[in-house]
C-alpha positions as CSV (number, residue, x, y, z in Angstrom):
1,X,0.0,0.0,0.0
2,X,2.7,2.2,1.0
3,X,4.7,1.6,-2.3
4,X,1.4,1.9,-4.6
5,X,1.0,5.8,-2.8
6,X,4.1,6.5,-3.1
7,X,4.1,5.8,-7.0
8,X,1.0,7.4,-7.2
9,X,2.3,10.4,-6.3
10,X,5.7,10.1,-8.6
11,X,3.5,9.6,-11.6
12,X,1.1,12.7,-10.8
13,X,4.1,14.4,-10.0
14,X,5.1,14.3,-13.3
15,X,3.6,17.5,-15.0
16,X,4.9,19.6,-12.3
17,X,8.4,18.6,-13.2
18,X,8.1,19.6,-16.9
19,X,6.6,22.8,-16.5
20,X,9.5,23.7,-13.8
21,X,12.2,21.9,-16.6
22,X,10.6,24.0,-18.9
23,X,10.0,27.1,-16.7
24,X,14.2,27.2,-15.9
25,X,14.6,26.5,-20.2
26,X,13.0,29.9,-20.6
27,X,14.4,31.6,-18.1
28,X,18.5,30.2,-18.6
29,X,17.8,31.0,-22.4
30,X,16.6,34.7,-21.6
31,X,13.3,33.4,-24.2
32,X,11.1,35.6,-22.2
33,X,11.9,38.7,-20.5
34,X,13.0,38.7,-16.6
35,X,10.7,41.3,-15.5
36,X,7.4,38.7,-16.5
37,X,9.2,35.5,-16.1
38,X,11.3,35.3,-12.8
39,X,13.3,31.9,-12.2
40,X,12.2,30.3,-9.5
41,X,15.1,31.2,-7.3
42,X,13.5,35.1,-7.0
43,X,9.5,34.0,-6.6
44,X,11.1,31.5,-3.7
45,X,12.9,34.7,-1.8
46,X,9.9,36.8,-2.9
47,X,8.1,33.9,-0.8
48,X,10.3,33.4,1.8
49,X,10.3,37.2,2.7
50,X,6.8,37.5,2.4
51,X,6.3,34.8,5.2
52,X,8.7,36.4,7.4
53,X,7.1,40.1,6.8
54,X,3.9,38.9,7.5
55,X,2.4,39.9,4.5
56,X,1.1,36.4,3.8
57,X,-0.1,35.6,6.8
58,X,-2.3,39.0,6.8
59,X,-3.3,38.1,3.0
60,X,-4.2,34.6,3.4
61,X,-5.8,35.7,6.8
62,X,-8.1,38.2,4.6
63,X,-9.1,35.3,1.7
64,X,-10.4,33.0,4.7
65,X,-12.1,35.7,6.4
66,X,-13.8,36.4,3.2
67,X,-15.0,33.0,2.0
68,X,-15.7,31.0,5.6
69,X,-18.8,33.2,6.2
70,X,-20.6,32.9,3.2
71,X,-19.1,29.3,2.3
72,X,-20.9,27.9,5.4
73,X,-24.1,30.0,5.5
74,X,-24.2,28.4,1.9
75,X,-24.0,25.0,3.0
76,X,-26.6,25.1,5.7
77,X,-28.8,26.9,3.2
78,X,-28.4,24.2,0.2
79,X,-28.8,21.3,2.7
80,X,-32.4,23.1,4.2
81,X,-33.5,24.0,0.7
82,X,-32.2,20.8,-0.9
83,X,-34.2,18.9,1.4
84,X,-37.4,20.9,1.4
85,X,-37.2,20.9,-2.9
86,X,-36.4,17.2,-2.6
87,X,-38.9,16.1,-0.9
88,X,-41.8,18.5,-1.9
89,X,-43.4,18.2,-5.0
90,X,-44.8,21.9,-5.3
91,X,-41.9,23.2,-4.1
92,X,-39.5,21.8,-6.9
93,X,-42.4,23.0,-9.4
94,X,-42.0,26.4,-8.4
95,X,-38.4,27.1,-8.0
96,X,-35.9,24.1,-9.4
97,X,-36.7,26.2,-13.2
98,X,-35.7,29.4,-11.4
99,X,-32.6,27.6,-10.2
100,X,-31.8,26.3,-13.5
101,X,-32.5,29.5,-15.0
102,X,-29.7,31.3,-12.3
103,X,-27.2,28.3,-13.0
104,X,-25.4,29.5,-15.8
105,X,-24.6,32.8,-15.0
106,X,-21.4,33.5,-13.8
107,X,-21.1,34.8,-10.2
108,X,-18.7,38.0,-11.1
109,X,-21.7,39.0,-13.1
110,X,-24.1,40.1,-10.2
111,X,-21.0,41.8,-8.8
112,X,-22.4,44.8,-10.4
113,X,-25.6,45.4,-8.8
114,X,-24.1,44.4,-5.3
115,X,-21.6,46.9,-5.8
116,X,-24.3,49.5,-6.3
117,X,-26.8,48.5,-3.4
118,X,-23.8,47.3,-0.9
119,X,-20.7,49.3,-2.4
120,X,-17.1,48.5,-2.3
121,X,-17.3,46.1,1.3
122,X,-16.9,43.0,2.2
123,X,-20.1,42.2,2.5
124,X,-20.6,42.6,-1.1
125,X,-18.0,39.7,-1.6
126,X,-19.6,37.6,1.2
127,X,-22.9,38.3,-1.1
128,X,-21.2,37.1,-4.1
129,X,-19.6,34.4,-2.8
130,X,-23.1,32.9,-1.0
131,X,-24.4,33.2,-5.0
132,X,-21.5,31.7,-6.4
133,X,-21.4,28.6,-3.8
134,X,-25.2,28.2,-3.1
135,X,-25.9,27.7,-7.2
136,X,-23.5,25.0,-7.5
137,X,-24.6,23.0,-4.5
138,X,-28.0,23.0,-4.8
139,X,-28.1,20.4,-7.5
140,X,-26.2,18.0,-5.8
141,X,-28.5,18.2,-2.8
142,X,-31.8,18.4,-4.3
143,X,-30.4,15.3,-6.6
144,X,-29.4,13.2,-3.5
145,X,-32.8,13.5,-2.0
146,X,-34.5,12.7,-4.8
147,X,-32.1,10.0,-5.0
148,X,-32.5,8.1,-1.9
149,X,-34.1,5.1,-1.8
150,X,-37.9,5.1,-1.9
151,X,-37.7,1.3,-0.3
152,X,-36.3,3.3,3.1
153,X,-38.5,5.8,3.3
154,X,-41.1,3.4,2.9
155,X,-40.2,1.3,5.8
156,X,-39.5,3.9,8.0
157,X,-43.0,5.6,7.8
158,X,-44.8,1.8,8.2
159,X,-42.6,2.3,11.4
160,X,-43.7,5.0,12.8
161,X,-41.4,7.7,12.2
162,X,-42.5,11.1,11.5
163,X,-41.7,13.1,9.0
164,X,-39.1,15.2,10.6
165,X,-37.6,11.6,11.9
166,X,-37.5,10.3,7.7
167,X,-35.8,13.4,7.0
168,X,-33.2,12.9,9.8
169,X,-32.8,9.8,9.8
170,X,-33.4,8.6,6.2
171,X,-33.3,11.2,3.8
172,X,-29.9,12.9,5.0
173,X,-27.9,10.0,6.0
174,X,-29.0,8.4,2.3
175,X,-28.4,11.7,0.7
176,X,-25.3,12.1,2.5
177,X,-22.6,11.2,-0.6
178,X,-24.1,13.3,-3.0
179,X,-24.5,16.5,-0.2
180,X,-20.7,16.4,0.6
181,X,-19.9,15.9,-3.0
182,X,-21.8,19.3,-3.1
183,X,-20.2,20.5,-0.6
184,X,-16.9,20.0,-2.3
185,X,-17.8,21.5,-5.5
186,X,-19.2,24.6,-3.7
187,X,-16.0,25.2,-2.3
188,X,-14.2,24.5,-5.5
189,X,-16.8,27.7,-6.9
190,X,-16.2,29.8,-3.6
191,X,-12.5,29.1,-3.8
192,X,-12.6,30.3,-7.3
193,X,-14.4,32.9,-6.9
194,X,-13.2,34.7,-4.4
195,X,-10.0,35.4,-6.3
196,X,-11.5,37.4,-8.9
197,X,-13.7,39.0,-6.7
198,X,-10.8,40.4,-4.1
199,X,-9.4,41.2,-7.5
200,X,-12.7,44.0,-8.6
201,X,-13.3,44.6,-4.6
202,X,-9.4,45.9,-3.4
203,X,-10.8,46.6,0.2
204,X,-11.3,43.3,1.1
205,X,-8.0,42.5,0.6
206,X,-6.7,38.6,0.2
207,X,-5.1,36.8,-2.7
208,X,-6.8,38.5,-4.9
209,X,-5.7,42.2,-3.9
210,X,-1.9,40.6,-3.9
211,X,-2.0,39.6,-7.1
212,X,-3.9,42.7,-8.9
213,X,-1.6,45.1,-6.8
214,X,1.3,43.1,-8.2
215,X,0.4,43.2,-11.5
216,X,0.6,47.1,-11.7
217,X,4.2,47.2,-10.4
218,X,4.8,44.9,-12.3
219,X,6.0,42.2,-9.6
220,X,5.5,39.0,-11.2
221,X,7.5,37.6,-9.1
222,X,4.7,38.2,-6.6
223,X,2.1,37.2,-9.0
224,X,3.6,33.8,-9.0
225,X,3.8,33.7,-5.7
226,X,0.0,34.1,-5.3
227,X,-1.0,31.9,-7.6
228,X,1.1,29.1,-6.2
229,X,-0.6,30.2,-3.2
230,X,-3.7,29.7,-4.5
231,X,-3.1,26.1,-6.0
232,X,-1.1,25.1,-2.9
233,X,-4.2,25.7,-0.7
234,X,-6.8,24.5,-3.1
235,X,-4.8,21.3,-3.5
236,X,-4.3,21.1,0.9
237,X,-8.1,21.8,1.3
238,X,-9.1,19.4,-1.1
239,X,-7.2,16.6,-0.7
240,X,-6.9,16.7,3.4
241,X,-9.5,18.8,4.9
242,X,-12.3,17.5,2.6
243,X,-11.0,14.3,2.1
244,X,-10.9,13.3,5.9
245,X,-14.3,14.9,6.2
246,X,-15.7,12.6,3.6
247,X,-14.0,9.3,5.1
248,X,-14.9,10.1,9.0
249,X,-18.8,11.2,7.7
250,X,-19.5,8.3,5.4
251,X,-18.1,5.6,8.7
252,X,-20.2,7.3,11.2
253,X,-23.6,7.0,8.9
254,X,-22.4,3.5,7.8
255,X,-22.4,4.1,4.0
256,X,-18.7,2.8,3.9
257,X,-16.8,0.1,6.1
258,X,-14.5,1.2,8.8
């Protein structure tokens, strides 16, 4: 087991190591100029002295406090309303067109309107952001409700259970891959998007603020920085935080063997 991971991660390794072998071609060769394309050597002291400034910590710091809020009012509110559409046949008649009609639009679009009604705050990214996560968790919730088995709910009503019990008990637990497969999509949007929206609303600072500020001075050297940033905790989220989630959830409700 130990060997097959530790392939596993030689072999997906792999693309990383060509863009850096290519990455140090451009630069040794001078094909691009040194102002846009820094070697790696100055994006890792631009990164180094960044840490021991502090200006990451503040700038990472301002990306979380942007996204957490609106990234877990989002969830609660796709899980209540993914439940209630689910299960209610005149509510999914009513608003699951209106959903589909909001689906396609790209978050940074509303940006906007907020701006005019909320200004240049952070609560018009934390308004944004709910948009940009709610819309792409929704389906995944409303689809695992309607997904769970009918046998279940079946049994549980010849039971006795009340309908608050079925939805507790039944309906969430059965619905739970499909929910925290939402829930990882939505924070792939959120994560997104709050990049680009830091980048249009400065005063919130984060990520987004580095790299637009860096662009201007032309710092690319600090634009790499924050986008390695960006994949780097993408990636960390992802593949522990969500990961473990989705291991220690699925055991506890039974859906997978401990």
């Amino acid at each position: 087991m130990g060997q097959k991971r530790i392939k596993d991660i030689l072999i997906a390794s792999i693309p990383f190591i060509l863009i850096y072998i290519i990455w140090i071609f451009v630069v040794r060769f001078n094909l691009m100029p040194k102002w846009f394309l820094p070697s790696p050597y100055k994006v890792f002291i631009t990164f180094i002295d960044s840490i021991k400034d502090g200006t990451l910590a503040k700038i990472i710091g301002d990306t979380v406090y942007n996204l957490i809020p609106p990234f877990l009012i989002s969830v609660i509110a796709s899980i209540i309303f993914g439940v209630l559409i689910g299960t209610n046949t005149l509510l999914r008649k009513m608003f699951f067109p209106f959903i589909v009609s909001l689906y396609p639009i790209p978050s940074l679009a509303w940006l906007p309107f907020i701006i005019i009604i909320f200004g240049f705050t952070r609560q018009s990214v934390w308004i944004l952001l709910f948009i940009s996560s709610f819309l792409k968790m929704i389906y995944s919730m409303i689809s695992g409700v309607r997904n769970v088995n009918s046998i279940w709910i079946l049994v549980a009503k010849n039971l006795g259970l009340t309908k608050w019990q079925i939805i507790f008990k039944v309906i969430i637990p059965g619905a739970l891959p499909e929910i925290i497969t939402g829930i990882r999509i939505g924070f792939g949007a959120i994560w997104r998007s709050v990049i680009g929206t830091e980048m249009l609303v400065t005063g919130a600072g984060g990520l987004g603020k580095y790299i637009w500020t860096a662009q201007w001075t032309y710092s690319f050297d600090k634009v790499l920085v924050g986008i390695l940033l960006i994949a780097i905790i993408g990636l960390s989220i992802e593949s522990v935080v969500f990961k473990n989630i989705e291991n220690l959830t699925l055991k506890k409700w039974g859906i997978i063997d401990r």
